[in-house]
N, C-alpha and C positions, 0 to 999 in steps of 0.2 A: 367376810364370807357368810356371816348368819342371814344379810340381807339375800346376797344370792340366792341360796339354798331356801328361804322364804317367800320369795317372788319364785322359784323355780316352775314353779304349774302355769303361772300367768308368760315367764319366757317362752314356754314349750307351746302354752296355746297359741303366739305371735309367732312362730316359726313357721306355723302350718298354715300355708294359702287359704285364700278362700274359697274356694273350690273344694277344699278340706276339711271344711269347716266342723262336720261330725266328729272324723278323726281328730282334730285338732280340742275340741271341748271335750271330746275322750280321751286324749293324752293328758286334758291341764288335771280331769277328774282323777287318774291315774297317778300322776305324779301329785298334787296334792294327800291324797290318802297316803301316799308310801312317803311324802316327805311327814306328814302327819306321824303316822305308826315309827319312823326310824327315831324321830326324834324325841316321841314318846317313852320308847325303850333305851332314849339314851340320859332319859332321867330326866325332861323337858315337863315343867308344869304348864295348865294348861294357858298359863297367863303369857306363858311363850310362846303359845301356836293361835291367837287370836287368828291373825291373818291366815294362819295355814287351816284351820276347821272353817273361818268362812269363806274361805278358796273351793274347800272340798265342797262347800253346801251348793255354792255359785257354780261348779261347773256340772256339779247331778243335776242343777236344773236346765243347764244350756244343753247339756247332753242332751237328754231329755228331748227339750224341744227342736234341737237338731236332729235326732233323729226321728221325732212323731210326726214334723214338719218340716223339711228338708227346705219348703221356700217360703217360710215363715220371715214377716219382716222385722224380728228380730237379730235377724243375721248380719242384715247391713248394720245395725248399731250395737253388736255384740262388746266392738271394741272401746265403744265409749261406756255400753253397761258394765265392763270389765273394771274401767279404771272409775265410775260411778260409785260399783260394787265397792270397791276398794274405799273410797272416801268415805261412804256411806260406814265400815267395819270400823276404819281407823277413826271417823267423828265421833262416833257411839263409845269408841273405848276410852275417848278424849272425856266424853258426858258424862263417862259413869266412873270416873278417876283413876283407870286402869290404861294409861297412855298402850299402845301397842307395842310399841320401845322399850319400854320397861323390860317386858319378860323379857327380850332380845339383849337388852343390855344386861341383865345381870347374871348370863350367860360367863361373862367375863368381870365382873364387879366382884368384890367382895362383899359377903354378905351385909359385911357390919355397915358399909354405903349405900345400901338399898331404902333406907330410912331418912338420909339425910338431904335438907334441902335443895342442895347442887343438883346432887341425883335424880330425886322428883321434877324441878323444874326444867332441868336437862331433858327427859326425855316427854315431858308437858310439850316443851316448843319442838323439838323435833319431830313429836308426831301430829303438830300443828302443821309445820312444815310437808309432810307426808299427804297430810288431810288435804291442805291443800294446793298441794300438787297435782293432787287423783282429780281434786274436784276439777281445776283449771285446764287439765288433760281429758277429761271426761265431757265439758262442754266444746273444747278446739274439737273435738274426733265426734262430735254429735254434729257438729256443725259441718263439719267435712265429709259425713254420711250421708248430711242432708244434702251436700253440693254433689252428690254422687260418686265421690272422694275419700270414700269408707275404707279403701283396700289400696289406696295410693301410697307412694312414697312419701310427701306430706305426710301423711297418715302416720305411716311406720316412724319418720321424723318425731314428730308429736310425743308417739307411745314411748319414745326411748330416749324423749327428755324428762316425760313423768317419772320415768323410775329415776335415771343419770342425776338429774341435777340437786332432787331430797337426799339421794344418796351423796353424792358431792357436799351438798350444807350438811350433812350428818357426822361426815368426819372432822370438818372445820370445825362444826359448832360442839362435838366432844373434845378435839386440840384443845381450841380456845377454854371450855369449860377445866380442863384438865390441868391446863398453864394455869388457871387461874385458880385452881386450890390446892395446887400442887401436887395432886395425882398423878400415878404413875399411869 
């Protein structure tokens, strides 16, 4: 559920048409903040809202240029700079040794495992995984904006394998991890 409630500002922006587009990069800015602030006051460091603070940053500036420029050609490839954005948050957390995952996982870890090798490398390859799923979804939806196929079904296909299928390897690959040190 922490991924849901994580991604929830980039769902909400993919909800809303393109025709919507203002709306829709003011609902992800909205919901970002407020998933930001709930999670903050539910005792969330900030090493567990990576994704959620640079969600909030990404959609103050789509706002932004959604609403200063309504037909700005940013718009057709909003949804590849989304899941771009996203690789781009997740690589950098990967580069500076603070996987994304981590804060996310140890939501539910015991503290005394947050140090431990399993742990570390566990959520290393999962937000390898993540990384590059944004990135691989970020060039399909740049290429699909390019063929005038920005706001297609395709499209929407695409967007809701990036998230679906990291999520998919993320439970497999904590099973797997968990079977294998015997973690509960």
């Amino acid at each position: 559920m922490s991924y849901v409630r994580t991604f929830l500002p980039w769902i909400v922006f993919a909800v809303f048409p393109s025709t919507q587009r203002q709306w829709g990069a003011l609902a992800g800015l909205v919901a970002a903040i407020a998933v930001t602030v709930q999670q903050r006051r539910a005792g969330a460091g900030l090493d567990a809202l990576i994704i959620e603070i640079g969600s909030a940053v990404f959609f103050a500036v789509l706002t932004g240029i959604a609403f200063a420029d309504p037909h700005s050609p940013v718009h057709g490839y909003s949804a590849a700079l989304s899941s771009a954005t996203l690789a781009l948050i997740a690589g950098v957390s990967l580069l500076v040794g603070k996987p994304f995952t981590s804060g996310i996982a140890k939501r539910s870890t015991p503290r005394e495992a947050w140090g431990l090798r399993p742990f570390i490398r566990a959520n290393t390859v999962i937000t390898g995984a993540w990384t590059t799923a944004f990135a691989v979804t970020a060039v399909a939806l740049a290429a699909l904006a390019h063929a005038g196929q920005g706001h297609s079904a395709a499209a929407t296909l695409v967007q809701a394998a990036g998230f679906v299928l990291p999520m998919l390897f993320t439970v497999r690959h904590v099973a797997a991890v968990q079977a294998k040190t015997g973690a509960r």
